[in-house]
N, C-alpha and C positions, 0 to 999 in steps of 0.2 A: 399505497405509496411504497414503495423501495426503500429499503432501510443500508445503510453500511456504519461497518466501522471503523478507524483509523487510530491505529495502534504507535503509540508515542512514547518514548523513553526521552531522557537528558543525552542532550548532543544530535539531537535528531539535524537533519539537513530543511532548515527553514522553507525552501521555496518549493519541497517536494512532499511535505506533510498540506501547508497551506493552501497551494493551489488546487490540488483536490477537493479540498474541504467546500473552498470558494466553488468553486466549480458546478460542483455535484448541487449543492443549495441553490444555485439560479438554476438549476435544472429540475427543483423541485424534489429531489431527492434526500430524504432524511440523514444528516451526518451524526452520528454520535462519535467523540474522542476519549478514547480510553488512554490512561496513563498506567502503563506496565507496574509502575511501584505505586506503591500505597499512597502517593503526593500527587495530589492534582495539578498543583504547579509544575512545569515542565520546563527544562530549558534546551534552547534550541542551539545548535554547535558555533556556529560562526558571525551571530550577533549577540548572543547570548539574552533574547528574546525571553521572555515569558511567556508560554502558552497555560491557558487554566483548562486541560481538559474537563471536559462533562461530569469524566465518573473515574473509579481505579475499571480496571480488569478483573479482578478480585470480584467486585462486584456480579458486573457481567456473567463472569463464568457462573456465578452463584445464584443468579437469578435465570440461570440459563434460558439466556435471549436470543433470540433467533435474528440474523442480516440475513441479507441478501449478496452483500459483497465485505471483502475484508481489506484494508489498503495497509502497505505498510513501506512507508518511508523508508529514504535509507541514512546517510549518514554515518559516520564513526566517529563514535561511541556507540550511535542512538543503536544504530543496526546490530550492535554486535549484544547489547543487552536485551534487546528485545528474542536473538537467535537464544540468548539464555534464560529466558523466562519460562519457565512451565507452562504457565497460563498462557501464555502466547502461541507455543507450539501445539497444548492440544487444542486450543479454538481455531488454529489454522489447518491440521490434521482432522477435526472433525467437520471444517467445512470444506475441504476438499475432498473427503469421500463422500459427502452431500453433493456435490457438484455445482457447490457456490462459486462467486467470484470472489478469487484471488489475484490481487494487481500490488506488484512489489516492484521498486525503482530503485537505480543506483548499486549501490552495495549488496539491497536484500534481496535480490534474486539466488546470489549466491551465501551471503552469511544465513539466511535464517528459511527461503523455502527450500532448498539444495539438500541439507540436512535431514529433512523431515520430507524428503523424498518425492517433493509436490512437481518439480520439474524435469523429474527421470523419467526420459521418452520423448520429451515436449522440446518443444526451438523456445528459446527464453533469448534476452537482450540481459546488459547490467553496465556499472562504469568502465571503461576499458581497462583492462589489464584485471578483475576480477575472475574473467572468466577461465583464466588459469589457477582458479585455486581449488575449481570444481571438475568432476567428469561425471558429472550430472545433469542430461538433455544435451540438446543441440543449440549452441550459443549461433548466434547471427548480433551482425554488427548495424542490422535495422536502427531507426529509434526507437521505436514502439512495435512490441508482437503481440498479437492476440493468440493465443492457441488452446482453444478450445476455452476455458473459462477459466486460464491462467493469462494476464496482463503484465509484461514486463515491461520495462523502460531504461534508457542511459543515466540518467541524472538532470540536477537543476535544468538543465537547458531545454528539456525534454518532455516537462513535468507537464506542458496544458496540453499537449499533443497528447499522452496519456491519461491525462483526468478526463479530454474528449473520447478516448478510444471506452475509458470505464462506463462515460455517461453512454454511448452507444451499446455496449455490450448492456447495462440496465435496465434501459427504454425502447431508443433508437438510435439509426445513424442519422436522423433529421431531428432528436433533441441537439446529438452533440453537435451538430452541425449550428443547429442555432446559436447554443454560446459560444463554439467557436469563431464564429459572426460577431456578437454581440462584445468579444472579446480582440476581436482584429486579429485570430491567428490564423 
Protein backbone atom coordinates (compact mmCIF):
# COMPACT_ATOMS: atom_id res chain seq x y z
CA UNK A 1 0.00 0.00 0.00
CA UNK A 2 1.22 3.67 -0.78
CA UNK A 3 1.82 5.67 1.97
CA UNK A 4 1.78 9.83 1.90
CA UNK A 5 1.99 12.46 3.94
CA UNK A 6 0.25 15.93 4.25
CA UNK A 7 2.06 18.51 6.04
CA UNK A 8 -0.44 21.05 7.92
CA UNK A 9 0.38 24.37 9.80
CA UNK A 10 -2.58 27.02 11.22
CA UNK A 11 -4.02 29.03 8.21
CA UNK A 12 -3.67 26.18 5.95
CA UNK A 13 -6.16 26.65 2.73
CA UNK A 14 -9.07 24.30 3.81
CA UNK A 15 -10.12 22.69 0.38
CA UNK A 16 -6.42 22.18 -0.69
CA UNK A 17 -5.25 20.04 2.37
CA UNK A 18 -8.82 18.15 2.56
CA UNK A 19 -9.41 17.18 -0.73
CA UNK A 20 -6.33 15.18 -1.07
CA UNK A 21 -6.70 13.50 1.90
CA UNK A 22 -10.27 12.48 0.73
CA UNK A 23 -9.11 11.55 -2.38
CA UNK A 24 -6.06 9.57 -1.91
CA UNK A 25 -8.20 7.33 0.83
CA UNK A 26 -11.05 6.21 -1.65
CA UNK A 27 -8.10 5.41 -3.76
CA UNK A 28 -6.83 3.24 -1.07
CA UNK A 29 -3.94 4.96 -0.40
CA UNK A 30 -2.65 5.44 3.28
CA UNK A 31 -2.86 9.33 4.35
CA UNK A 32 -1.05 10.28 7.42
CA UNK A 33 -1.49 14.21 8.65
CA UNK A 34 1.38 15.78 10.31
CA UNK A 35 0.91 18.98 12.15
CA UNK A 36 4.20 21.25 11.77
CA UNK A 37 3.95 22.31 15.46
CA UNK A 38 3.73 20.33 18.41
CA UNK A 39 -0.38 20.82 18.40
CA UNK A 40 -2.27 18.42 16.74
CA UNK A 41 -5.21 20.52 16.56
CA UNK A 42 -4.86 22.69 13.50
CA UNK A 43 -6.62 25.38 12.08
CA UNK A 44 -7.45 26.11 8.85
CA UNK A 45 -7.49 29.96 7.22
CA UNK A 46 -10.71 30.86 6.02
CA UNK A 47 -13.38 28.83 8.11
CA UNK A 48 -11.32 28.67 10.89
CA UNK A 49 -12.01 24.75 10.94
CA UNK A 50 -10.46 22.43 13.23
CA UNK A 51 -8.43 19.77 11.78
CA UNK A 52 -6.94 16.95 14.48
CA UNK A 53 -4.05 15.81 12.54
CA UNK A 54 -2.74 12.11 13.10
CA UNK A 55 0.75 12.86 14.70
CA UNK A 56 3.22 16.27 15.10
CA UNK A 57 6.14 16.17 12.39
CA UNK A 58 8.51 16.04 15.23
CA UNK A 59 7.43 12.69 15.55
CA UNK A 60 7.67 11.56 12.16
CA UNK A 61 11.07 12.87 11.60
CA UNK A 62 12.06 10.86 14.72
CA UNK A 63 10.70 7.75 14.08
CA UNK A 64 12.11 8.21 10.58
CA UNK A 65 9.15 6.95 8.45
CA UNK A 66 9.45 6.32 5.06
CA UNK A 67 6.11 7.75 2.26
CA UNK A 68 5.96 7.52 -0.70
CA UNK A 69 4.56 10.91 -1.53
CA UNK A 70 4.73 14.27 0.43
CA UNK A 71 1.52 16.92 -0.17
CA UNK A 72 1.67 20.26 1.03
CA UNK A 73 -1.08 22.60 1.02
CA UNK A 74 -0.94 26.02 0.48
CA UNK A 75 -2.52 28.93 1.98
CA UNK A 76 -1.28 31.98 4.07
CA UNK A 77 -0.09 31.71 6.86
CA UNK A 78 -0.25 27.93 6.68
CA UNK A 79 2.43 27.93 3.58
CA UNK A 80 4.51 30.38 4.83
CA UNK A 81 5.12 28.34 8.34
CA UNK A 82 5.37 25.35 7.17
CA UNK A 83 8.43 27.12 4.36
CA UNK A 84 9.75 27.78 7.99
CA UNK A 85 9.74 24.80 9.70
CA UNK A 86 12.94 22.71 9.85
CA UNK A 87 11.37 19.52 10.05
CA UNK A 88 9.45 20.38 7.00
CA UNK A 89 12.13 21.27 4.78
CA UNK A 90 14.57 18.47 5.51
CA UNK A 91 11.76 15.77 5.11
CA UNK A 92 11.01 17.40 1.70
CA UNK A 93 14.88 17.71 0.78
CA UNK A 94 15.45 14.30 1.83
CA UNK A 95 12.46 13.05 -0.16
CA UNK A 96 13.33 14.74 -3.28
CA UNK A 97 16.74 13.44 -3.61
CA UNK A 98 15.05 9.98 -2.89
CA UNK A 99 12.80 10.71 -5.78
CA UNK A 100 9.64 10.73 -3.92
CA UNK A 101 6.60 12.36 -4.81
CA UNK A 102 6.31 15.88 -4.08
CA UNK A 103 2.89 17.57 -4.98
CA UNK A 104 2.57 21.42 -3.50
CA UNK A 105 -0.55 23.71 -4.57
CA UNK A 106 -1.27 27.25 -4.39
CA UNK A 107 1.28 29.35 -2.65
CA UNK A 108 3.69 26.31 -1.83
CA UNK A 109 5.11 25.89 -4.89
CA UNK A 110 6.83 29.01 -4.46
CA UNK A 111 6.95 29.85 -0.51
CA UNK A 112 8.28 26.59 0.64
CA UNK A 113 9.65 24.05 -2.60
CA UNK A 114 11.37 27.15 -4.45
CA UNK A 115 13.60 27.72 -1.51
CA UNK A 116 14.80 24.34 -0.94
CA UNK A 117 15.51 24.20 -4.62
CA UNK A 118 13.05 21.15 -5.51
CA UNK A 119 11.65 23.10 -8.55
CA UNK A 120 14.97 24.59 -10.08
CA UNK A 121 14.95 23.11 -13.66
CA UNK A 122 11.36 21.70 -13.49
CA UNK A 123 7.76 23.65 -15.16
CA UNK A 124 5.77 24.04 -11.75
CA UNK A 125 2.12 25.83 -11.76
CA UNK A 126 1.05 27.95 -8.21
CA UNK A 127 -1.58 30.85 -7.42
CA UNK A 128 -1.37 33.49 -10.00
CA UNK A 129 0.81 36.39 -9.46
CA UNK A 130 3.26 34.10 -6.96
CA UNK A 131 5.25 33.20 -9.53
CA UNK A 132 6.93 36.41 -9.55
CA UNK A 133 8.39 36.12 -6.35
CA UNK A 134 10.43 33.06 -7.55
CA UNK A 135 13.15 32.46 -10.59
CA UNK A 136 12.99 29.08 -9.71
CA UNK A 137 11.85 26.52 -12.69
CA UNK A 138 9.65 27.17 -15.35
CA UNK A 139 6.29 28.44 -14.29
CA UNK A 140 3.23 27.64 -16.70
CA UNK A 141 -0.16 28.75 -16.25
CA UNK A 142 -1.59 24.90 -16.63
CA UNK A 143 -3.71 23.89 -13.75
CA UNK A 144 -1.96 20.99 -12.85
CA UNK A 145 1.83 19.91 -13.87
CA UNK A 146 3.46 16.78 -13.30
CA UNK A 147 7.14 16.82 -13.85
CA UNK A 148 8.69 14.18 -13.24
CA UNK A 149 7.75 13.41 -9.43
CA UNK A 150 7.12 16.98 -8.58
CA UNK A 151 3.00 17.91 -8.74
CA UNK A 152 2.17 21.45 -8.74
CA UNK A 153 -1.26 23.01 -8.70
CA UNK A 154 -3.23 26.76 -8.86
CA UNK A 155 -5.27 26.61 -5.88
CA UNK A 156 -8.75 25.72 -4.26
CA UNK A 157 -10.34 25.54 -7.62
CA UNK A 158 -7.77 23.11 -8.71
CA UNK A 159 -7.37 20.83 -5.84
CA UNK A 160 -9.36 17.35 -7.19
CA UNK A 161 -7.77 17.83 -10.61
CA UNK A 162 -4.41 17.49 -8.59
CA UNK A 163 -5.31 15.00 -5.72
CA UNK A 164 -6.28 13.00 -9.39
CA UNK A 165 -2.92 13.69 -11.02
CA UNK A 166 -1.22 12.41 -7.23
CA UNK A 167 -3.50 9.36 -7.16
CA UNK A 168 -2.24 8.70 -10.89
CA UNK A 169 1.35 9.36 -10.46
CA UNK A 170 0.83 6.56 -7.05
CA UNK A 171 -0.87 3.82 -8.64
CA UNK A 172 -2.37 4.73 -12.01
CA UNK A 173 -4.03 6.86 -14.49
CA UNK A 174 -7.15 4.25 -14.21
CA UNK A 175 -7.21 4.52 -10.18
CA UNK A 176 -7.50 8.37 -10.64
CA UNK A 177 -9.67 8.12 -13.26
CA UNK A 178 -11.93 6.05 -11.06
CA UNK A 179 -12.43 8.67 -8.45
CA UNK A 180 -12.44 11.15 -10.65
CA UNK A 181 -15.75 9.29 -11.80
CA UNK A 182 -16.85 8.39 -8.72
CA UNK A 183 -16.34 12.12 -7.76
CA UNK A 184 -18.15 13.87 -10.96
CA UNK A 185 -14.94 15.68 -12.06
Amino acid sequence: MKNVIVLLADGFEEVEAITPIDYLRRAGIEVVTASISENTTVTGRWTGIKVIANTVLSEIVNQNQDFDAVIVPGGIPGAEKIASSKEAGELLKSMAAAGKVIAAICASPVLVLAPLGIISGRKFTCYPGMEEKTNEGKWSSDRVIVDGNIITSRGAGTAGEWSIAIIGKLLDEAAGKKIAETCLL
